[in-house]
C-alpha positions as CSV (number, residue, x, y, z in Angstrom):
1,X,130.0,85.3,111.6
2,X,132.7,83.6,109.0
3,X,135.0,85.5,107.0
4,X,133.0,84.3,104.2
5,X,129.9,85.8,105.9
6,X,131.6,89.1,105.9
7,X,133.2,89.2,103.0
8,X,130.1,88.5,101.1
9,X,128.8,92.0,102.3
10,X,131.9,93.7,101.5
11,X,131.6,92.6,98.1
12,X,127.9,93.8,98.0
13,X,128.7,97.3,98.8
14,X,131.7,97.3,96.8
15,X,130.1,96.9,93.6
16,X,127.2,98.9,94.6
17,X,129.4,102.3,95.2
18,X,131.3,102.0,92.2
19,X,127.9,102.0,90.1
20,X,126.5,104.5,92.4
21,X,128.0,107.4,90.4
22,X,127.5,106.2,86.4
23,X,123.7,105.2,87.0
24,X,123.5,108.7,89.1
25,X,125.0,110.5,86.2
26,X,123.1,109.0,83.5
27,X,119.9,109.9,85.5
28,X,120.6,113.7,86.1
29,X,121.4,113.8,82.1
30,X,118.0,111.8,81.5
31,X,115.3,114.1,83.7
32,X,117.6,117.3,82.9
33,X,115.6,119.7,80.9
34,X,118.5,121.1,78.1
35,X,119.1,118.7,75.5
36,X,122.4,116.6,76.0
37,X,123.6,113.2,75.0
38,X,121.2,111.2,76.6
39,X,117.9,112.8,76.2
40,X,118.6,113.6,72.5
41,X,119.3,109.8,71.6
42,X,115.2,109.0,72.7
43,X,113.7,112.6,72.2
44,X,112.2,112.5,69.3
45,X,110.1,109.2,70.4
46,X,109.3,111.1,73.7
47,X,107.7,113.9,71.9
48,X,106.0,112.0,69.9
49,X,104.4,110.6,72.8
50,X,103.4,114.0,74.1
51,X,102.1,114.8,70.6
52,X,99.8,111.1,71.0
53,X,98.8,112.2,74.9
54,X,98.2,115.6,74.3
55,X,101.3,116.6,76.5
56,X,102.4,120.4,76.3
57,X,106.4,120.0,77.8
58,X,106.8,123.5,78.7
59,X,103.1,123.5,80.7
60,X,104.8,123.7,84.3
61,X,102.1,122.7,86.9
62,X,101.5,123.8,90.7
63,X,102.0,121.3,93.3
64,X,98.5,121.1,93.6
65,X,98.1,120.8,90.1
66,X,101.2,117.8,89.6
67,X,98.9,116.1,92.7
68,X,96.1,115.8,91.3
69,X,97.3,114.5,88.2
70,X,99.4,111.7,90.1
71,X,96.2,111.0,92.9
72,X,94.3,110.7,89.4
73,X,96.5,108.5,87.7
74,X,97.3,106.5,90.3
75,X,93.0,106.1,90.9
76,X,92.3,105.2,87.3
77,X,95.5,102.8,87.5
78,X,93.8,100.7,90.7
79,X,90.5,100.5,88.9
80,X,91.8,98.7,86.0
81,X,94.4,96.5,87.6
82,X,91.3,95.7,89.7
83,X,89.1,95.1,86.6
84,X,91.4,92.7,85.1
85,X,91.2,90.4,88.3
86,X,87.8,89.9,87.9
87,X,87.6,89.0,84.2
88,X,90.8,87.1,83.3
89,X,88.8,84.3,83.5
90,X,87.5,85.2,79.7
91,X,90.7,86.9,78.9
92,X,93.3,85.3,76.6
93,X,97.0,84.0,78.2
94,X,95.1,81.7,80.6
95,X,96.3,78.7,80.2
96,X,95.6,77.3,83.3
97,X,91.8,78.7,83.3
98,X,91.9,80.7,86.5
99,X,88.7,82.4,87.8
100,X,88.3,85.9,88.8
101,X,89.7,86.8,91.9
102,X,87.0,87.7,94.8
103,X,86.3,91.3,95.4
104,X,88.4,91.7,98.3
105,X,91.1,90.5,97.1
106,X,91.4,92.2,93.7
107,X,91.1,95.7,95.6
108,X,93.6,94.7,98.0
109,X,95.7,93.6,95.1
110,X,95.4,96.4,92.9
111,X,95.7,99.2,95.4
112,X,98.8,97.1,96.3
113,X,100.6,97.4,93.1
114,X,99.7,100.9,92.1
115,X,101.4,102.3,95.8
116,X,104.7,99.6,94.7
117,X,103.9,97.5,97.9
118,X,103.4,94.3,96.4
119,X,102.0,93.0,99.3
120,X,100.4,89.6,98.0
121,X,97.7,87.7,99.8
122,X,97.7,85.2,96.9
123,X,100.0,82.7,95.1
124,X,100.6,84.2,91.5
125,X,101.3,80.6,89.7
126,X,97.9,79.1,91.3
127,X,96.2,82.6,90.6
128,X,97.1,84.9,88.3
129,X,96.7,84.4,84.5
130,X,99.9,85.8,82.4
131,X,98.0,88.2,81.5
132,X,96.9,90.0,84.4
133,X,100.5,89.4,85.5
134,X,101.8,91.5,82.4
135,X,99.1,94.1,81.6
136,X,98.0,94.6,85.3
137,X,100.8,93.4,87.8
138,X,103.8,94.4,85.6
139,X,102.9,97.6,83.7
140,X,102.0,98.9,87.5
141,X,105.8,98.1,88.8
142,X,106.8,100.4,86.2
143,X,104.3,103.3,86.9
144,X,104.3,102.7,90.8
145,X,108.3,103.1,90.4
146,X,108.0,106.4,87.8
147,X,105.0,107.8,90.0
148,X,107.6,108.0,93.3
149,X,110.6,109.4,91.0
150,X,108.7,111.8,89.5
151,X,107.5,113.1,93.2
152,X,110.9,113.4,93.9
153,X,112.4,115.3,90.7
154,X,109.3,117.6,92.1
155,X,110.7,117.9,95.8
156,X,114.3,118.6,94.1
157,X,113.2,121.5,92.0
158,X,111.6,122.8,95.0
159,X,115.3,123.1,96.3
160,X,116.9,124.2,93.1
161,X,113.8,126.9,91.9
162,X,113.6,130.7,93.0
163,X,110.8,132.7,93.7
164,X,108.6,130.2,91.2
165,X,105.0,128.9,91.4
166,X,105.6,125.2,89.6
167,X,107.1,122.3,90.3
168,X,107.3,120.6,87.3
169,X,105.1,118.3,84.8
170,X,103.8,115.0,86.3
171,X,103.5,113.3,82.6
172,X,107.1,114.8,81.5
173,X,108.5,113.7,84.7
174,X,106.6,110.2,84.1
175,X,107.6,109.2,80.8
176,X,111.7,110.4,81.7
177,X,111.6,107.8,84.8
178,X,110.0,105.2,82.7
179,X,111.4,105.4,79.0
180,X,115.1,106.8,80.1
181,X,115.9,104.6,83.5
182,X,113.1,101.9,84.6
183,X,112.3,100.7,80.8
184,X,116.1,100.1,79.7
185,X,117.8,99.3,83.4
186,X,115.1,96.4,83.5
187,X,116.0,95.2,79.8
188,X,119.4,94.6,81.0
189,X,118.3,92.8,84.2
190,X,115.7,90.3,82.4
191,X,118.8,89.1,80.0
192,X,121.1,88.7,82.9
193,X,118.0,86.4,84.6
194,X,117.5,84.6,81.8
195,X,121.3,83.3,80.8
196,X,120.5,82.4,84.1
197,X,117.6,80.1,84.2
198,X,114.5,82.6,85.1
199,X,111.5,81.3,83.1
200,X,110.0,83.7,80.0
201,X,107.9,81.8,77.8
202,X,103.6,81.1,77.4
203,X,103.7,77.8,77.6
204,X,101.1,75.8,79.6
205,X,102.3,74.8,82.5
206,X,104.3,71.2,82.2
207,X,103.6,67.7,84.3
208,X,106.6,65.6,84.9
209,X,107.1,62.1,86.5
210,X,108.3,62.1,89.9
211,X,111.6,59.5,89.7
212,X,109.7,58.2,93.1
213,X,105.7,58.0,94.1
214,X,104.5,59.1,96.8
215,X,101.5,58.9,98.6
216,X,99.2,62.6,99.7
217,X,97.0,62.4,102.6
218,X,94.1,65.0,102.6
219,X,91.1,65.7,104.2
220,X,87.8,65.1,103.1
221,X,85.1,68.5,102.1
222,X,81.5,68.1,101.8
223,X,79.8,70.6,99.0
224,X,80.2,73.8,101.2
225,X,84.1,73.3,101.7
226,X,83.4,72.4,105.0
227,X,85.8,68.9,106.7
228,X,83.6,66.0,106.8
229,X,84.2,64.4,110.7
230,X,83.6,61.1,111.1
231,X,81.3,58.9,113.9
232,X,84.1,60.1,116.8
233,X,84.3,63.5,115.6
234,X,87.7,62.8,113.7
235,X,88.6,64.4,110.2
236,X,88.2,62.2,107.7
237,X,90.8,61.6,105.2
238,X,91.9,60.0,101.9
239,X,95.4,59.0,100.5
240,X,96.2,59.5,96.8
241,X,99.5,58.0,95.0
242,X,100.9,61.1,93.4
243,X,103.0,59.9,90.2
244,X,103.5,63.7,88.8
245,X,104.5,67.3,89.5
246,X,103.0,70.1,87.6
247,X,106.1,72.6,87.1
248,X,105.0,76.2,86.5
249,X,105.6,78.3,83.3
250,X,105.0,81.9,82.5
251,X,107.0,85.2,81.5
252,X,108.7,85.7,85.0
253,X,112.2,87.2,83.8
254,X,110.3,90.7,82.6
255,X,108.1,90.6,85.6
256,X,111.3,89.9,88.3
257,X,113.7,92.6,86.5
258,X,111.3,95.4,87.6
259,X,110.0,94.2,90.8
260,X,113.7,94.3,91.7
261,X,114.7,97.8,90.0
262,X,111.7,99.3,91.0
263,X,111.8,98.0,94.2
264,X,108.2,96.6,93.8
265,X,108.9,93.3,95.6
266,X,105.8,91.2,94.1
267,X,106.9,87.6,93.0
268,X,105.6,86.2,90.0
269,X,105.4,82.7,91.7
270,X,104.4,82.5,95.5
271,X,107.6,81.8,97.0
272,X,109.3,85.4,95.2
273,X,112.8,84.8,95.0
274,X,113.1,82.0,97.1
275,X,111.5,79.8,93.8
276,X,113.9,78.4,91.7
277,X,112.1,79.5,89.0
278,X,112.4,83.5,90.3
279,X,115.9,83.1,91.4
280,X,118.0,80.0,90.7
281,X,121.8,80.9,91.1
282,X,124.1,82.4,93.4
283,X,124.6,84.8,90.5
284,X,121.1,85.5,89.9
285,X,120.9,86.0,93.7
286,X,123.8,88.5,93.4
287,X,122.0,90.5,90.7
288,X,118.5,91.1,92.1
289,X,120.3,92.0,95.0
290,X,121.9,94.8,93.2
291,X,119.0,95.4,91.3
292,X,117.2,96.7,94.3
293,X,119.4,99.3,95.5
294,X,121.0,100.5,91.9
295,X,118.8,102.9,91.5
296,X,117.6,104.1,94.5
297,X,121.1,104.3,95.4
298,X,121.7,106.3,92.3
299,X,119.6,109.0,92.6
300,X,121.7,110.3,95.9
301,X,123.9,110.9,93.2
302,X,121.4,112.6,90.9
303,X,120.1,114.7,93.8
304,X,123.4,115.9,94.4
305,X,124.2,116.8,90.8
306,X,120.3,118.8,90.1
307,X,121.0,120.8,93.5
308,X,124.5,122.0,92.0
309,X,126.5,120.4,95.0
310,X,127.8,116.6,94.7
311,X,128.7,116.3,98.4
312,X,124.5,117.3,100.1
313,X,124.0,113.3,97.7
314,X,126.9,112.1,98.9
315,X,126.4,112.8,102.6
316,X,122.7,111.8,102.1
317,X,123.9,108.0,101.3
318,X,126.6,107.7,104.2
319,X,123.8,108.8,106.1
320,X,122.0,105.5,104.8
321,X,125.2,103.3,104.9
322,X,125.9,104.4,108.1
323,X,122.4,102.6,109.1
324,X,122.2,100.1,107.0
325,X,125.9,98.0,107.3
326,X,125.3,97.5,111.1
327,X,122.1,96.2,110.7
328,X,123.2,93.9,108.1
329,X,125.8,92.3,109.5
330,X,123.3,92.4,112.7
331,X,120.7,90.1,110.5
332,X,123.2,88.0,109.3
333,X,125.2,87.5,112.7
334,X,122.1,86.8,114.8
335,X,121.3,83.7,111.7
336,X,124.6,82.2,111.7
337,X,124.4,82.0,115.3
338,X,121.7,79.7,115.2
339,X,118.5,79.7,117.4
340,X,119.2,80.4,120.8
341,X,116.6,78.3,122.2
342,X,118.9,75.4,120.9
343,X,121.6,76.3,122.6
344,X,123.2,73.5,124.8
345,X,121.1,71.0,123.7
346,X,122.1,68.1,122.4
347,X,120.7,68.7,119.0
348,X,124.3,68.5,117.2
349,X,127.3,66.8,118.6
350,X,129.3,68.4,116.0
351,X,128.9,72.1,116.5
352,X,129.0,72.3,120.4
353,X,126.7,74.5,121.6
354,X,125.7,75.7,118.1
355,X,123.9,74.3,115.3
356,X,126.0,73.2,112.8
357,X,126.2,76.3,110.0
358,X,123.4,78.3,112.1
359,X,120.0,78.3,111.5
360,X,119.0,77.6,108.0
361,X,115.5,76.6,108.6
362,X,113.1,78.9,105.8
363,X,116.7,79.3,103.5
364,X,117.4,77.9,100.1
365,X,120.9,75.8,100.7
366,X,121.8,77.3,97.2
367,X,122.4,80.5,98.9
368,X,123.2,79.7,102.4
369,X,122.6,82.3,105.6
370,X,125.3,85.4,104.6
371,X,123.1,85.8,101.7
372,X,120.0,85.1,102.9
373,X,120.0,87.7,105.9
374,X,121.7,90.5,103.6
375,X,119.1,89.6,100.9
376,X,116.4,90.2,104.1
377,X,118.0,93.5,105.0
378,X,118.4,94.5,101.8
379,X,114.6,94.2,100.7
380,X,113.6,95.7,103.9
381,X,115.6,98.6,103.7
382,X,114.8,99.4,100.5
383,X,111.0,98.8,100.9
384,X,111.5,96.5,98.3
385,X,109.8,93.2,99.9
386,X,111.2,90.2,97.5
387,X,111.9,87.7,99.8
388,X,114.5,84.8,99.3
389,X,114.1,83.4,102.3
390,X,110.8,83.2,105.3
391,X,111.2,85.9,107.5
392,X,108.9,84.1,109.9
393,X,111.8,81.7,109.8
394,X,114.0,83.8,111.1
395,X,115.3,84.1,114.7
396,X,113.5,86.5,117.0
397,X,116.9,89.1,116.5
398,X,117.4,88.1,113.0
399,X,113.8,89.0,111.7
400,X,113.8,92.4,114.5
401,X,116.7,93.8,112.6
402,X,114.1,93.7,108.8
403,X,110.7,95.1,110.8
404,X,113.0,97.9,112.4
405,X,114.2,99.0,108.5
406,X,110.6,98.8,107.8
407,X,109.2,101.0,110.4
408,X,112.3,103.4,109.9
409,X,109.9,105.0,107.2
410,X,111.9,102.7,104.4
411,X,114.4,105.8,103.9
412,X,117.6,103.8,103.8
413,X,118.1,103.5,100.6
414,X,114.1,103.0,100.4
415,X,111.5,102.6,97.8
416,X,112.7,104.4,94.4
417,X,112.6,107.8,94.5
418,X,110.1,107.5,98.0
419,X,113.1,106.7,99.9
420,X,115.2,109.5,99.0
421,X,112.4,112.5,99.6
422,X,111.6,110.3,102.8
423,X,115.2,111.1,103.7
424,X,114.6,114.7,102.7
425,X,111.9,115.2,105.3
426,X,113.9,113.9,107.8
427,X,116.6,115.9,107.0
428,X,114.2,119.4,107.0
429,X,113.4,118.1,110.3
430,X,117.5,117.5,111.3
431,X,118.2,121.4,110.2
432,X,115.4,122.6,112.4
433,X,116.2,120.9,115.2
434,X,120.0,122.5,114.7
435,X,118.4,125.5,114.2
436,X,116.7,125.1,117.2
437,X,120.0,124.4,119.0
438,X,121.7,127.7,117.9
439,X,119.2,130.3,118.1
440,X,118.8,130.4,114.1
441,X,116.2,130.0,111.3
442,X,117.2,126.8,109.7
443,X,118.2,126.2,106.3
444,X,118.8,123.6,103.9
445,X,120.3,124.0,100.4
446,X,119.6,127.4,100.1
447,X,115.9,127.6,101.4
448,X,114.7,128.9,104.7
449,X,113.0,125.9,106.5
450,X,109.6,127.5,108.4
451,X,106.6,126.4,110.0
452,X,105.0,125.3,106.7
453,X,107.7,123.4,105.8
454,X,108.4,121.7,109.6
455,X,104.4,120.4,109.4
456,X,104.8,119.0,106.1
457,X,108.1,117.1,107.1
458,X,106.1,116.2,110.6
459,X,103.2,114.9,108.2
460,X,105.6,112.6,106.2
461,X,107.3,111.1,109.2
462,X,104.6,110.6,111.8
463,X,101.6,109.8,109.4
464,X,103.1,106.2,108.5
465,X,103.9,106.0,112.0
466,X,100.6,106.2,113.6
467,X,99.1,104.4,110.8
468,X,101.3,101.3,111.8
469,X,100.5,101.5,115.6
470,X,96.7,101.9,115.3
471,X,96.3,99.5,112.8
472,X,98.0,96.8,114.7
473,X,96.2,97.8,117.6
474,X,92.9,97.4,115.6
475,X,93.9,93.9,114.7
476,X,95.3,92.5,117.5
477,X,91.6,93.6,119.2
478,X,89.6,92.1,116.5
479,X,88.5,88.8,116.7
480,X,89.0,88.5,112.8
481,X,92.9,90.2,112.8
482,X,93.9,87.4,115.6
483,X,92.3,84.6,113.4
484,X,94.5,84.2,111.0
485,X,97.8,84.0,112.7
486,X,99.8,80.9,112.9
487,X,102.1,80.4,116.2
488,X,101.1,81.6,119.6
489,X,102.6,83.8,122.0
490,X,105.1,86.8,121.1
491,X,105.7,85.6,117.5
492,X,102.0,86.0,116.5
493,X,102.0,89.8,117.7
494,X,105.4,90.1,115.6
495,X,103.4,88.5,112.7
496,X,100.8,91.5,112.7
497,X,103.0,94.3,114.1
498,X,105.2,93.0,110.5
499,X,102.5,92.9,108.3
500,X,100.8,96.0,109.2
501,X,104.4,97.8,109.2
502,X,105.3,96.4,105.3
503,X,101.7,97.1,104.1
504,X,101.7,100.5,105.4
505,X,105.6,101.6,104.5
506,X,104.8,100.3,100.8
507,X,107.3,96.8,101.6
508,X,105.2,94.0,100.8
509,X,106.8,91.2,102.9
510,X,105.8,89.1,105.4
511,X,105.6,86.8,108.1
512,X,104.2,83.7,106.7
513,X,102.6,82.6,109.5
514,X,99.9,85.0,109.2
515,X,97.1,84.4,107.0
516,X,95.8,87.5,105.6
517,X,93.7,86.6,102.4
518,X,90.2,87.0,104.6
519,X,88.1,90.2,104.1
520,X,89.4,91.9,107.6
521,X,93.1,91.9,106.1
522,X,92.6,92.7,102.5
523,X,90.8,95.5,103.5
524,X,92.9,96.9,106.3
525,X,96.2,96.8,104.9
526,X,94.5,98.0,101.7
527,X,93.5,101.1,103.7
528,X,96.8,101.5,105.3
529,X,98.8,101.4,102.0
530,X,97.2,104.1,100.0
531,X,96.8,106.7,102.9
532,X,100.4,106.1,104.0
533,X,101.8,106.2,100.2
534,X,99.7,109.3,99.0
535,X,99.4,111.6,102.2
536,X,103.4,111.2,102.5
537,X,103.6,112.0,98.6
538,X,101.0,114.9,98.7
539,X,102.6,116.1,102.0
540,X,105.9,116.5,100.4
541,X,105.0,118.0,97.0
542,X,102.8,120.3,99.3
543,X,106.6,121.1,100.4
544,X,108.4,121.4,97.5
545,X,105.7,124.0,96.1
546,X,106.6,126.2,99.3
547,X,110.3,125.6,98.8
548,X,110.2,126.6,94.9
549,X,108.5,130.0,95.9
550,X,110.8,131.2,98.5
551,X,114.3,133.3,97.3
552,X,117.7,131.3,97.2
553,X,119.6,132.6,101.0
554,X,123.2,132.4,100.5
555,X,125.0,130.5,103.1
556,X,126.6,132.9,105.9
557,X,128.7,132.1,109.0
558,X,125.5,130.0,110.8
559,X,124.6,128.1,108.3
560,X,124.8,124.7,109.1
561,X,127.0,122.9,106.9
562,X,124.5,119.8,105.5
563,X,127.7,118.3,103.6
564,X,129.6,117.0,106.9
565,X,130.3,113.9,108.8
566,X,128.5,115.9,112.1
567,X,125.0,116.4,109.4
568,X,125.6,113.0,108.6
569,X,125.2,111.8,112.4
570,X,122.5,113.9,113.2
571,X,120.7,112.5,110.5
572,X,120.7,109.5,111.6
573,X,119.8,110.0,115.3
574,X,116.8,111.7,114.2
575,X,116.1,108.9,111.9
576,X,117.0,106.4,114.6
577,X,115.8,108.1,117.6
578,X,112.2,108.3,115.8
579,X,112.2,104.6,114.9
580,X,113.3,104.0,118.6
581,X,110.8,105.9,120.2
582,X,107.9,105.0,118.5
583,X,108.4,101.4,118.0
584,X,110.4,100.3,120.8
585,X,107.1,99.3,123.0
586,X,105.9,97.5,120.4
587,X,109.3,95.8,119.8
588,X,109.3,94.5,122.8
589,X,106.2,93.2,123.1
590,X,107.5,91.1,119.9
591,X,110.6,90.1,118.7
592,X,112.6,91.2,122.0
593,X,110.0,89.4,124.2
594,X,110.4,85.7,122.1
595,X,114.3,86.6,122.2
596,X,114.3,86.9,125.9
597,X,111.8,83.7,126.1
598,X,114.2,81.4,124.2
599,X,117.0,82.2,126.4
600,X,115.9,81.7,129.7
């Protein structure tokens, strides 16, 4: 790794503490429930949106009750994003006349978006009209992002309540996360993308003259799509002189600032941020990269500040840092060292045993490797799942380092607000085990952690964990999950074992060598993102309602101190040491297995 390399990160994090605590702040003024100078600037139009919805503020709901308002919100959310799929073709802001979307694809589509997965088995520019993108695609990065902040604003008054049967209001805790943080934050960003090239307009989409021809070669389909072979069984083919290029249009800037902030992931053209369209400058690089973790970053801050004690947020994001900077400079080491498989042959007289610069196949050369690998980490820790680069690309420790972060349960940094009360469980399950140690009931800001408690932590971090290893068991059996995969060997398990881990942790990227718009995939991974994204919400609201009824215990001489570097470390063995133990087998039946192959 170069200085450059390194410094790069440094700069990263950097900027990213130092806006930790303002966006923290403003969002512990925003969902606080006394007037003060941010809620009073908007409050009038908020009420007046409660008046419209029929919204009483002060009805306090159950945690049953604030579940089954978000499981029914979410539901009637998937059925019209679905809906819209399958009838933009008579829908206006379709310029380019696509068709519906099939079945399949529209559920897998819609359930994507609504649990902020993103997972797209589709190419938005040769799909999607504008308007599905906006009114379906869009709207849901928004309410995917508000629906996990306002599970967590639950969780957190489960800490901070006494002796109380409510958790909150779902539609008060809603419209704060969406008017107050993810509505303006995402203003901001589209602006910055646009002064720096990031298409927003409705304009049809625009042919241009190559400055050379070239000629296309393609194979030849009879009536039923099927490649017409030839006397000696050969494809037949035909070549084309290819005088234009159609260049895409479209409102991207809108759609990119909150797929970023909200850390949604979908790309409004096929190749995300890697398009130069999505993402065009170093700059513009810099800031979704920001984007991604500003908020979710930001509420460790806010936790802190509605729990009454700065340092449990503080020592909940070193706890992440303390993850999340080796593996970056991991990711970004094992790319500039180049493919080892290379090594020592005479592929580049210049670099000795290395390639020259490392390996830069699947990168944009406008962004090089350092911030191709932390934009890879970055994504994957935060279950975000842009992409500016092809994982599949990347070398067999390179892309290991971004499935780990995924099957970690996404709670470094992680989705927004679903990466922080993912962190939580763990850490109920880091005071029992200290509890455990001494001989003690555990504790943890105040409440008594019990059995209830310990099964709905267990729930939260074991159900997306045997989701992800039966479901990649089930396709790697299946004659139709194997079908689709692109290289043999090791890599193809690490194809499925990736896309099964994204789609069920809510990430949304992938390996692209796996094809997985067929019935079989759509309808798996569609399975596998709503269980793991509501049965982890409804497990810890099921929490937080227990937490809120229990009495405040004031710390005594064995209480555990949750503020300290020694919490900090046993948070993340327990965060590790899960990740390790469940995955490791799988692991190394993937990347590990290709790494040792190519070394030989």
């Amino acid at each position: 790794m170069t200085t450059f390399d390194f410094f790069q990160v440094v700069l990263y994090l950097a900027v990213l503490l130092v806006l930790i605590k303002p966006v923290g702040s403003y969002m512990a003024l925003a969902f606080a429930d006394t007037p003060n100078r941010v809620n009073r600037v908007g409050g009038k139009l908020e009420h007046l949106l409660y008046r419209l919805a029929g919204v009483h503020v002060d009805d306090q709901m159950s945690w049953k009750r604030y579940a089954i308002a978000m499981l029914v919100f979410n539901l009637v959310g998937v059925f019209v994003v679905y809906g819209l799929q399958r009838v933009q073709q008579w829908l206006p802001l379709n310029p380019q006349h696509f068709d519906a979307l099939s079945p399949d694809l529209a559920m897998n589509t819609a359930i994507s978006f609504v649990t902020n997965t993103n997972w797209q088995a589709y190419g938005g520019e040769s799909t999607m009209s504008y308007l599905t993108q906006m009114m379906g695609l869009a709207v849901q990065n928004f309410l995917s992002a508000a629906t996990a902040m306002a599970v967590l604003l639950a969780v957190i008054r489960g800490f901070t309540r006494r002796s109380a049967n409510s958790v909150g209001n779902f539609w008060v805790d809603m419209t704060r996360s969406t008017f107050y943080v993810l509505v303006p934050f995402s203003l901001v960003i589209a602006l910055l993308l646009s002064s720096q090239g990031v298409v927003q307009n409705f304009k049809s989409y625009v042919d241009v003259p190559l400055v050379q021809n070239t000629t296309a070669v393609e194979t030849v389909k009879d009536a039923a799509g099927n490649t017409v072979k030839d006397a000696q069984g050969k494809d037949v083919t035909k070549s084309s002189t290819v005088t234009t290029q159609t260049l895409p249009m479209g409102p991207a800037a809108s759609q990119i600032a909150i797929k970023q902030l909200g850390t949604n992931g979908g790309g409004f053209f096929n190749a995300n941020s890697a398009h130069p369209y999505e993402n065009p400058t170093p700059f513009s690089n810099f800031i979704e990269m920001l984007a991604i973790f500003l908020i979710p970053g930001g509420l460790c801050y806010t936790f802190g500040s509605m729990v009454g004690d700065r340092r449990q947020g503080w020592a909940i994001l070193a706890t992440m840092l303390l993850i999340f900077i080796p593996l970056a400079y991991a990711a970004v080491g094992a790319e500039q060292a180049g493919n080892p498989a290379l090594h020592g042959l005479a592929v580049d007289q210049q670099a000795s045993a290395l390639q020259a610069g490392g390996n830069m196949e699947g990168k944009e050369t406008r962004f090089g490797i350092a911030a191709s690998g932390l934009f890879a980490t970055i994504t994957t820790a935060a279950s975000c799942g842009a992409v500016n680069s092809m994982h599949d690309s990347m070398t067999p420790l390179g892309g290991l380092v971004p499935m780990w972060l995924i099957q970690l349960g996404e709670v470094i940094f992680g989705g927004v607000g679903c990466g922080l009360y993912g962190m939580l469980a763990f850490a109920v399950v880091a005071v029992f085990i200290a509890g455990l140690m001494v001989g003690r009931t555990p504790e943890y800001l105040g409440k008594k952690i019990e059995a209830h408690e310990m099964k709905m932590a267990s729930l939260a971090v074991l159900v997306p964990c045997a989701l992800i290893v039966i479901c990649t068991a089930i396709a790697v059996l299946s004659p139709a999950g194997v079908a689709g995969v692109g290289n043999p060997g090791a890599h193809s398990f690490s194809e499925i074992l990736y896309a099964v881990s994204s789609a069920t942790n809510n990430n949304g990227s992938a390996f692209g060598g796996l094809s997985a718009n067929t019935p079989f995939w759509n309808v798996l991974l569609a399975v596998c993102m709503y269980l793991s994204r509501f049965l982890l919400a409804i497990a810890m609201l099921a929490m937080a309602g227990s937490l809120a009824a229990k009495r405040h215990v004031p710390p005594s001489a064995g209480t555990l101190p949750t503020h300290t570097p020694l919490f900090v470390t046993l948070l993340a063995c327990v965060v590790v040491v899960v990740g390790a133990l469940t995955f490791l087998p799988a692991l190394a039946l993937g990347p590990i297995a290709e790494f040792l192959m190519s070394v030989r």
